[in-house]
C-alpha positions in Angstrom: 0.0 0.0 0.0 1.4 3.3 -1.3 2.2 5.9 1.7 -1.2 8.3 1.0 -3.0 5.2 1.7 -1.5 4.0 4.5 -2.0 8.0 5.6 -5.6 7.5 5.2 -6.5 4.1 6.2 -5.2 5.4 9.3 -7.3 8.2 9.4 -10.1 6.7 8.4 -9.9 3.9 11.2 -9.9 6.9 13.8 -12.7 8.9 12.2 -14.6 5.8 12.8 -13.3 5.9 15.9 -15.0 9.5 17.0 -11.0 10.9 16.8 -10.4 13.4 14.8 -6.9 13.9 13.2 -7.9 16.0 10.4 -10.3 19.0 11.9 -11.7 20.3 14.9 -14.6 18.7 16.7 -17.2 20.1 13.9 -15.9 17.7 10.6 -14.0 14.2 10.9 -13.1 12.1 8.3 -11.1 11.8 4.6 -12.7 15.6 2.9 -13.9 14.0 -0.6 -16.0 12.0 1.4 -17.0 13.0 4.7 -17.7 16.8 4.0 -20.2 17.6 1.2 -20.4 19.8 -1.0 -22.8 23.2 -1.4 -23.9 23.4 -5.5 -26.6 26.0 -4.8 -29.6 24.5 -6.6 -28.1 22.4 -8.9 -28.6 19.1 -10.4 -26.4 16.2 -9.0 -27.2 12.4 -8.2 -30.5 12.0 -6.0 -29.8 12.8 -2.3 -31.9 12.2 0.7 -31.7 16.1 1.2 -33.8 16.1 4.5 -31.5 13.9 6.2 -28.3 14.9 8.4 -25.2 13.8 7.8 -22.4 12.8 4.8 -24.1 9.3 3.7 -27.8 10.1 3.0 -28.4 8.1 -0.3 -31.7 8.1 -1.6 -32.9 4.3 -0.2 -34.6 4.1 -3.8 -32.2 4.5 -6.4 -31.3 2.2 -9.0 -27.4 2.1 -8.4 -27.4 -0.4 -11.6 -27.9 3.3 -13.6 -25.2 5.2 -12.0 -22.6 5.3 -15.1 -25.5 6.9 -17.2 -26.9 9.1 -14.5 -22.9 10.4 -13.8 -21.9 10.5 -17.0 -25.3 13.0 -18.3 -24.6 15.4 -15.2 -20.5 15.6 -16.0 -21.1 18.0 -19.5 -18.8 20.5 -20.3 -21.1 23.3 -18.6 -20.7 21.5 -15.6 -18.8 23.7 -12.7 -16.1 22.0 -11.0 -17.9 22.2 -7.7 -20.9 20.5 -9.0 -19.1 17.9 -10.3 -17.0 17.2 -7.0 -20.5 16.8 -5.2 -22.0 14.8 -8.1 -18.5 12.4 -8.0 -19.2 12.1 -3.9 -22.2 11.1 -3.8 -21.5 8.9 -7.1 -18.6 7.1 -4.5 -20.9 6.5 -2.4 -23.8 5.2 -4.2 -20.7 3.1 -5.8 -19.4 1.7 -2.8 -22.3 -0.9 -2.3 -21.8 -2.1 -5.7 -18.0 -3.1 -6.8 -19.4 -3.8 -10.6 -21.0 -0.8 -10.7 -17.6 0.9 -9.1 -15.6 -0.7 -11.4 -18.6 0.5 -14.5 -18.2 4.3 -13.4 -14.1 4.4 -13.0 -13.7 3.1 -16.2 -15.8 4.4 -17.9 -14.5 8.0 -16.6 -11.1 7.1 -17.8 -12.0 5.9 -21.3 -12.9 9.7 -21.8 -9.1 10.7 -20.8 -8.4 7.9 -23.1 -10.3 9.1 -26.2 -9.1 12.5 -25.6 -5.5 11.8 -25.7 -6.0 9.5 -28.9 -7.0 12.6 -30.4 -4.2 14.4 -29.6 -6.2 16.8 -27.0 -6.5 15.9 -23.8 -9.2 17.3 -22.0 -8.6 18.9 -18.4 -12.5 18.3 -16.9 -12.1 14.3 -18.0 -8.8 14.0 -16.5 -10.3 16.1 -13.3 -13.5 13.5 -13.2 -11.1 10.6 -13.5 -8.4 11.6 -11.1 -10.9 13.0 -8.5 -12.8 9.5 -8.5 -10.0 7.7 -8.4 -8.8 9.5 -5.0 -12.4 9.7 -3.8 -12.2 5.8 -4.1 -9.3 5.2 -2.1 -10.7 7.5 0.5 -14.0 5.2 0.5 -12.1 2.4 0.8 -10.6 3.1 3.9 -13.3 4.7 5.5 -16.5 1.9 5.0 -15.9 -0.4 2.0 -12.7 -2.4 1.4 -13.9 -4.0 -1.5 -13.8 -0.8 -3.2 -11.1 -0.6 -6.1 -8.2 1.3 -5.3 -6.3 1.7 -8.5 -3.2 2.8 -9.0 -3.8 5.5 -10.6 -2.0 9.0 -8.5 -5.8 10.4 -9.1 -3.8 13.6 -7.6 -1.6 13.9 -10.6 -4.2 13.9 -13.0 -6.1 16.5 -11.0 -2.1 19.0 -11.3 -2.5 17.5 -15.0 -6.0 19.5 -15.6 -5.0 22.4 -13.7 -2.1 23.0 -16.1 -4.7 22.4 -18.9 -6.7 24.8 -17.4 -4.3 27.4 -17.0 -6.1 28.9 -13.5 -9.1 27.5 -12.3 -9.4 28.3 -8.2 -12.1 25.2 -7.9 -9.6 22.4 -9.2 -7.1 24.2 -6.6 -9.7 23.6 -4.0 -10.1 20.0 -5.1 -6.0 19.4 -4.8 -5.8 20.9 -1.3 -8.4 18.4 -0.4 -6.9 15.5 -1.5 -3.4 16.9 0.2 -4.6 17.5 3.5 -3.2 14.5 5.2 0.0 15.3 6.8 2.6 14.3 4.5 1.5 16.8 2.4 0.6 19.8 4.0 2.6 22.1 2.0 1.2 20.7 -1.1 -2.5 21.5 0.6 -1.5 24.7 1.6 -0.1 25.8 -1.8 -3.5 25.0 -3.4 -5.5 26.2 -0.9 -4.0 29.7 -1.5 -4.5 29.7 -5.1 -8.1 28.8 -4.4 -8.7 31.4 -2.1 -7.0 34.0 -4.2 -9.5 32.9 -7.0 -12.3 33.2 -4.7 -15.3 35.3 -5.1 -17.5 36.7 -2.3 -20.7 35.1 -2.2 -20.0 32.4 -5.1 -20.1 28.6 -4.2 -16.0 28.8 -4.0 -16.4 31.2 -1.5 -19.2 29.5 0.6 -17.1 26.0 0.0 -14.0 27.7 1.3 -16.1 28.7 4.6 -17.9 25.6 5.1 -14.1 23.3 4.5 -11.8 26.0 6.5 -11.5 23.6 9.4 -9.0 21.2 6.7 -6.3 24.6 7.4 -7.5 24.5 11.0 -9.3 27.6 11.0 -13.1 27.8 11.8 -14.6 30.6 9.7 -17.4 32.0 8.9 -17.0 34.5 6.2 -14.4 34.5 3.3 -12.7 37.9 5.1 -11.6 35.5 7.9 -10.3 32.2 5.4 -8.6 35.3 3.9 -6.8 36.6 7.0 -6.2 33.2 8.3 -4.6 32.6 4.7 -2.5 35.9 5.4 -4.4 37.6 2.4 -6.2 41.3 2.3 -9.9 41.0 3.2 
């Protein structure tokens, strides 16, 4: 087992634990699992929205169509946020299913595939693909070892389609996520600059930033205070 998964198996036996390693009291657990997402109101997998909690799947959903159902909501129009949420929840529906696991990671990585055949890889296909990929491992650890655990550096496809991108402060948000274990902190804090320098008051980013400050150790409540905390003008 590579070292970022040795990192998080261990922090993933303690979250279940009640011990936090990675937050204060108010969040526990690997970040591309455990802490959702805000998107506003916009489409994503069904959710059990009335419920409380990370793991509300909708008790009625035909997991057997989660490719499709993935697949329609990750167009080109879709914001990186909304697709983080969407690739969550996708995770989790995922994990009770290693098939359909095996369905969705492939089938994400057959778009990086056809891209590059081409001769023009595609930043928001290698994002989807390397973002699963992580978001697997971190599964894995936390509730379902049968989940697949590829491989595949899921974070270096993520750097891959922010150098495609040229600038995009949501993928930087993404990265410092899946670089907040220890081990990497200065990777985490790196991108978690860039994302708040690209943030916007009152946009998702922003309220994302807020609602995921505790990862930096730092319980906000407006972006003025993740920007001071971040040693940036308010």
């Amino acid at each position: 087992m590579k070292r970022r998964n040795v990192v998080w198996a261990w922090m993933g036996l303690l979250a279940l634990a009640g011990v936090t390693l990675m937050a204060p009291a108010a969040q526990a657990g690997p970040p591309l699992i455990c802490w959702p997402f805000e998107i506003g109101g916009a489409a994503s997998l069904p959710w059990d929205s009335g419920a409380r909690g990370w793991n509300t799947p909708r008790s009625d959903y035909n997991v057997s169509s989660l490719t499709k159902d993935t697949l329609a909501l990750l167009t080109p129009a879709t914001p990186v946020l909304v697709r983080m949420e969407t690739l969550r929840r996708a995770t989790i529906y995922a994990s009770k299913n290693r098939g359909v696991a095996d369905e969705l990671l492939a089938a994400l990585m057959s778009r990086v595939k056809e891209t590059e055949a081409k001769g023009r890889p595609d930043a928001l296909a290698l994002f989807d693909a390397g973002y699963l990929a992580e978001a697997y491992k971190q599964m894995r650890v936390m509730h379902s070892p049968q989940m697949v655990a590829p491989e595949l550096d899921g974070y270096k496809w993520v750097l891959r389609a922010i150098h495609l991108r040229g600038s995009d402060a949501e993928m930087e948000f993404a990265a410092a996520l899946m670089s907040a274990q220890e081990t990497t902190r200065a990777q985490r804090d790196t991108h978690w600059r860039k994302a708040v320098a690209g943030a916007v008051e009152e946009s998702l980013l922003a309220r994302n930033l807020v609602t995921h400050s505790e990862i930096v150790g730092v319980r906000a409540k407006a972006l003025a205070e993740v920007r001071a905390a971040t040693g940036m003008p308010k």
